[in-house]
C-alpha positions as CSV (number, residue, x, y, z in Angstrom):
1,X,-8.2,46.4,24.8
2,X,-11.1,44.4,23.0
3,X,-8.8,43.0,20.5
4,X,-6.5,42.0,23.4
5,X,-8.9,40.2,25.1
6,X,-10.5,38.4,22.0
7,X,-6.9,37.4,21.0
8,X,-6.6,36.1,24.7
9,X,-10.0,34.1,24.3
10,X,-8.8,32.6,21.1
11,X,-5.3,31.7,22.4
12,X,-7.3,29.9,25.5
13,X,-10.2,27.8,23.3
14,X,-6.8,26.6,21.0
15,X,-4.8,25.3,24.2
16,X,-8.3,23.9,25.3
17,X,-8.8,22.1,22.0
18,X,-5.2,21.1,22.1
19,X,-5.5,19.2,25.2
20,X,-8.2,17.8,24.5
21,X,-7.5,16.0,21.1
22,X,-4.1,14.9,23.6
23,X,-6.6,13.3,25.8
24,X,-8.2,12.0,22.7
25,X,-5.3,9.8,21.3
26,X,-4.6,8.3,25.1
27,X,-7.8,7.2,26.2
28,X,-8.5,5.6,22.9
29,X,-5.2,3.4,23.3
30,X,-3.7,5.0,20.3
31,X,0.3,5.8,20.4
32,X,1.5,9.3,19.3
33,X,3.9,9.6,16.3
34,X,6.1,11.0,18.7
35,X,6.3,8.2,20.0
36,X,7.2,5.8,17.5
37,X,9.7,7.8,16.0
38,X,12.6,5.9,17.3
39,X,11.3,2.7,15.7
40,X,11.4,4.0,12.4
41,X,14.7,4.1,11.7
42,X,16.9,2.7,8.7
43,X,18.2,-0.7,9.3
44,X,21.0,-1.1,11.7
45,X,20.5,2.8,13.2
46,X,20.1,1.4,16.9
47,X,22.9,-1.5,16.7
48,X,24.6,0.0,19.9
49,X,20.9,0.2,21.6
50,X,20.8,-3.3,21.2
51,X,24.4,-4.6,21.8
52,X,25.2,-2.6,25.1
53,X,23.1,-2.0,28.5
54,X,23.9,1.9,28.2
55,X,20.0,3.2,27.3
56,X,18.5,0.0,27.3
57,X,18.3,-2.7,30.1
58,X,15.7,-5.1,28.0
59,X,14.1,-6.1,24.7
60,X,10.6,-6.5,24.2
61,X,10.5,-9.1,20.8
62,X,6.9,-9.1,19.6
63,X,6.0,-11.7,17.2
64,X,2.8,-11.4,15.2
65,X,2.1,-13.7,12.7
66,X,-1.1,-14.6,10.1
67,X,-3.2,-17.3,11.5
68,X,-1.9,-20.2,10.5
69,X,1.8,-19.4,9.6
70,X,2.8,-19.5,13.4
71,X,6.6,-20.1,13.8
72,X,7.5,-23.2,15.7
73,X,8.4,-22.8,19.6
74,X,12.0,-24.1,18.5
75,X,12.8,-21.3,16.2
76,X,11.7,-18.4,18.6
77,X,13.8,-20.4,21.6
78,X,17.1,-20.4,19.4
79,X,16.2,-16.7,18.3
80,X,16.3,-16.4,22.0
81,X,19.7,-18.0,22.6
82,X,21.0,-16.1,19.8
83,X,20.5,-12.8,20.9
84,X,21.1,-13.8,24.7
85,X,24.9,-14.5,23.3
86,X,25.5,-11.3,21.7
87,X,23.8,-8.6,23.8
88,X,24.0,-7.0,26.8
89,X,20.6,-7.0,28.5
90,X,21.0,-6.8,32.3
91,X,16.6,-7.3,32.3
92,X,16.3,-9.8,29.8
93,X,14.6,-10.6,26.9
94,X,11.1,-11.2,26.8
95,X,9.3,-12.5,23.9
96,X,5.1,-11.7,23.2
97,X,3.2,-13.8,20.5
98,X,-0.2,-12.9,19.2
99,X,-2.0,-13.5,15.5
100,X,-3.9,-11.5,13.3
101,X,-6.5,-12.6,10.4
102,X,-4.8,-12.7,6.9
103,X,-4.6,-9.2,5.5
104,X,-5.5,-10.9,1.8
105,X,-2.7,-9.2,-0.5
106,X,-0.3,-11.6,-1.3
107,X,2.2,-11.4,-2.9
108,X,3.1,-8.5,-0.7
109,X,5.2,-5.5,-1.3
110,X,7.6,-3.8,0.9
111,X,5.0,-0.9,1.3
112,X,1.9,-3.4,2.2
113,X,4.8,-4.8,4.6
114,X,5.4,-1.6,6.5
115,X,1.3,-0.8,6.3
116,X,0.5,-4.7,7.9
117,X,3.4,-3.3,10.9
118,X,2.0,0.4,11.0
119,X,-1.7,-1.2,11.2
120,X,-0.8,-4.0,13.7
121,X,2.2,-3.0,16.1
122,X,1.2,-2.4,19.5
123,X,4.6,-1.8,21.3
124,X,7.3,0.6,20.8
125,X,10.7,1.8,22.9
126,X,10.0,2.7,26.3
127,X,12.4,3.6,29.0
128,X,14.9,1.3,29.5
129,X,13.0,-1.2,26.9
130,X,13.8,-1.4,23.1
131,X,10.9,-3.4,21.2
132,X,11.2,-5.3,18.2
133,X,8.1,-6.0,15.5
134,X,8.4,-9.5,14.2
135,X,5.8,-10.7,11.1
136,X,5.3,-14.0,9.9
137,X,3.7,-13.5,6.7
138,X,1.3,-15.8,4.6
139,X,2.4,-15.4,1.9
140,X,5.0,-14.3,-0.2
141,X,7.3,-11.4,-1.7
142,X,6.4,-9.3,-4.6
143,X,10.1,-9.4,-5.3
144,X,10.5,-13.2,-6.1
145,X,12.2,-13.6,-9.2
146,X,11.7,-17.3,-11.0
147,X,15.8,-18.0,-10.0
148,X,15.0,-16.8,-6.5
149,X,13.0,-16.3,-3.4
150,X,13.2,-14.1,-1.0
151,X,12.9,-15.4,2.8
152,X,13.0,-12.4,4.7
153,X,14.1,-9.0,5.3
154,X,14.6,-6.5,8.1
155,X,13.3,-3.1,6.7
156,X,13.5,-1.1,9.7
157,X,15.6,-0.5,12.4
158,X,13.2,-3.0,14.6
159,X,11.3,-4.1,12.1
160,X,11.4,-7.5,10.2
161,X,9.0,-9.9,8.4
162,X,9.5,-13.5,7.8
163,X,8.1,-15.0,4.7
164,X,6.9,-18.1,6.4
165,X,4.8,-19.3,3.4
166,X,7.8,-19.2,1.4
167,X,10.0,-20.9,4.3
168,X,6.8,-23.6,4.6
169,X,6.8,-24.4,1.0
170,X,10.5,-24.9,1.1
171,X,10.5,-27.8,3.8
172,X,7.8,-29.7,2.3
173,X,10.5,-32.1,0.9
174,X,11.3,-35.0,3.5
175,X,15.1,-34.7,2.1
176,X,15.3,-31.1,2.5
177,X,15.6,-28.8,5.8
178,X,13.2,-28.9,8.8
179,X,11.3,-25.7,8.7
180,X,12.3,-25.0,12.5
181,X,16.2,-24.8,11.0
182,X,15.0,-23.0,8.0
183,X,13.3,-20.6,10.4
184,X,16.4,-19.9,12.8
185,X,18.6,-19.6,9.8
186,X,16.3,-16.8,8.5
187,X,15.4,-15.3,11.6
188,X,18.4,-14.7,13.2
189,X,19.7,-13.6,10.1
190,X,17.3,-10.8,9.7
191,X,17.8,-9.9,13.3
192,X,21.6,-10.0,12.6
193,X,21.1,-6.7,10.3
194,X,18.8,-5.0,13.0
195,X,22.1,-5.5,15.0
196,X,24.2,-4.1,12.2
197,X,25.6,-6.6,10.7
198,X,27.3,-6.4,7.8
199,X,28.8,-3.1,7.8
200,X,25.1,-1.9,8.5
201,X,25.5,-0.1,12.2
202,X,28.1,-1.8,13.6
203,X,31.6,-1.0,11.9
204,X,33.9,-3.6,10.2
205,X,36.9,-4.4,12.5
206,X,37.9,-6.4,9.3
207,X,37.4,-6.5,5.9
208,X,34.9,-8.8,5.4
209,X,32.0,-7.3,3.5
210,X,31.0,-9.2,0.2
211,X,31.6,-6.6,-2.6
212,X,28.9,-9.0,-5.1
213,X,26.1,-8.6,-2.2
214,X,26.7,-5.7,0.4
215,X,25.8,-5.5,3.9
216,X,26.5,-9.4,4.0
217,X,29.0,-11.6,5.0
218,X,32.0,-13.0,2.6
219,X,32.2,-16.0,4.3
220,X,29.7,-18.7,3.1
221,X,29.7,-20.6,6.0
222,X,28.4,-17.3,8.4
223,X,24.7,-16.6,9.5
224,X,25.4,-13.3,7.6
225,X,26.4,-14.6,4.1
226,X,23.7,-13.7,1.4
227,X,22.0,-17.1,1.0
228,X,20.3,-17.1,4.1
229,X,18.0,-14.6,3.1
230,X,17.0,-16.4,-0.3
231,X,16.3,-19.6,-1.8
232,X,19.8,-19.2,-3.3
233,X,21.9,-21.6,-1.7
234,X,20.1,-21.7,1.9
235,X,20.3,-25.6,1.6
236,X,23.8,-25.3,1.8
237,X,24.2,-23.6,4.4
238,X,21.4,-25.7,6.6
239,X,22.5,-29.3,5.5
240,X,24.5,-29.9,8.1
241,X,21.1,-30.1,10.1
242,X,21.6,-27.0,12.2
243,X,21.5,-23.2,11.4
244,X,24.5,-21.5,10.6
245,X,26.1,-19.5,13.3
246,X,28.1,-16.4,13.1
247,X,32.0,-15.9,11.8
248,X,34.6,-14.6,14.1
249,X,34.9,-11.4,11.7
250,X,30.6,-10.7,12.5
251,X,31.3,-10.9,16.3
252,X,34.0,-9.3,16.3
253,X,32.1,-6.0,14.9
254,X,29.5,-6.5,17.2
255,X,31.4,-6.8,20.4
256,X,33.1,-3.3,19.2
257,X,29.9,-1.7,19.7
258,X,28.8,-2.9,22.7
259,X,28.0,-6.3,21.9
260,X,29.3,-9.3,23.6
């Protein structure tokens, strides 16, 4: 009977110690791992969360960038109308902007990436919300090679980062893109693979993969072919003065998965 009731008393001071660390983690503002699980995801996992209204009625887009390297109002606006034509949001989009001081590690690797986010992000899915982590970076990418830079990359599945040092540097030239066309191009690129695109989440209705650089568009003249994410060949595709827009083939998959 004594041992019953001291393995009672221990089984009550762990529930009471369980709670309480609980309590701990709300009232300081902190956000579970449980509850940030569905934001890190693989690349393309939520494409259907974000093309159709079934789970998700809104998007939450929040933009954090080094002070200094803020994106120009422009680019964020056509980010904006870009997603506003391809998903089906009954509630919206809504769009939150803050900076932080520079986290002094450039060049930065796809691990200091995901730390800068882990450290940083304050919003996550909630019901009928799916968020998106957006960073502007000061700097560049430990993976620049001397033929090419790279621009940005989605690394999550609502996770990017924008290289905007690297995009700055690249619009310095008074004959060569505006760095708010350089930005969209990028941007909605790298928002194109949260969506799925190419072959990433949202199946091919076509065949239209590029078998030299997969999970990108074979058509130069798409948002989703290769060079938008590098230095190689970008001016191409933005000397027409305006960002590149997406093929026929690229809505075409997104539309079959709940996409407009």
């Amino acid at each position: 009977m004594l041992k019953r009731i001291i393995l009672i008393g221990i089984l009550t001071v762990g529930l009471l110690l369980s709670c309480s660390k609980e309590d701990t983690v709300v009232s300081n503002g902190e956000i579970p791992l449980s509850a940030k699980q569905a934001n890190l995801r693989v690349t393309g996992s939520s494409s259907n969360d974000f093309l159709s209204d079934a789970t998700f009625k809104s998007v939450l887009l929040e933009v954090v960038y080094v002070e200094g390297f803020e994106p120009t109002a422009a680019a964020l606006n056509n980010l904006k109308t870009f997603l506003e034509a391809r998903l089906n949001k009954s509630s919206g989009i809504e769009i939150l902007m803050r900076s932080i001081p520079p986290p002094g590690n450039s060049p930065y690797t796809n691990e200091e990436i995901r730390a800068i986010e882990d450290a940083n992000r304050r919003n996550y899915n909630v019901p009928n919300q799916i968020a998106v982590w957006a960073f502007f970076a000061d700097g560049s990418s430990a993976d620049n090679t001397t033929n090419s830079v790279i621009l940005g990359t989605a690394y999550r599945n609502t996770s990017f980062v924008i290289y905007e040092a690297t995009i700055r540097s690249l619009t310095t030239n008074p004959f060569g893109p505006s760095r708010t066309v350089l930005e969209t191009a990028v941007t909605n690129h790298e928002f194109g693979h949260i969506l799925g695109l190419t072959n990433l989440g949202a199946s091919l209705q076509t065949n239209h993969e590029d078998p030299a650089n997969s999970k990108h568009c074979v058509n130069d003249k798409c948002l989703m072919y290769f060079a938008a994410e590098t230095s190689q060949g970008i001016g191409d595709m933005v000397s027409g003065g305006a960002a590149p827009g997406l093929d026929a083939d690229c809505i075409a998959d997104l539309r079959a998965n709940g996409g407009k």
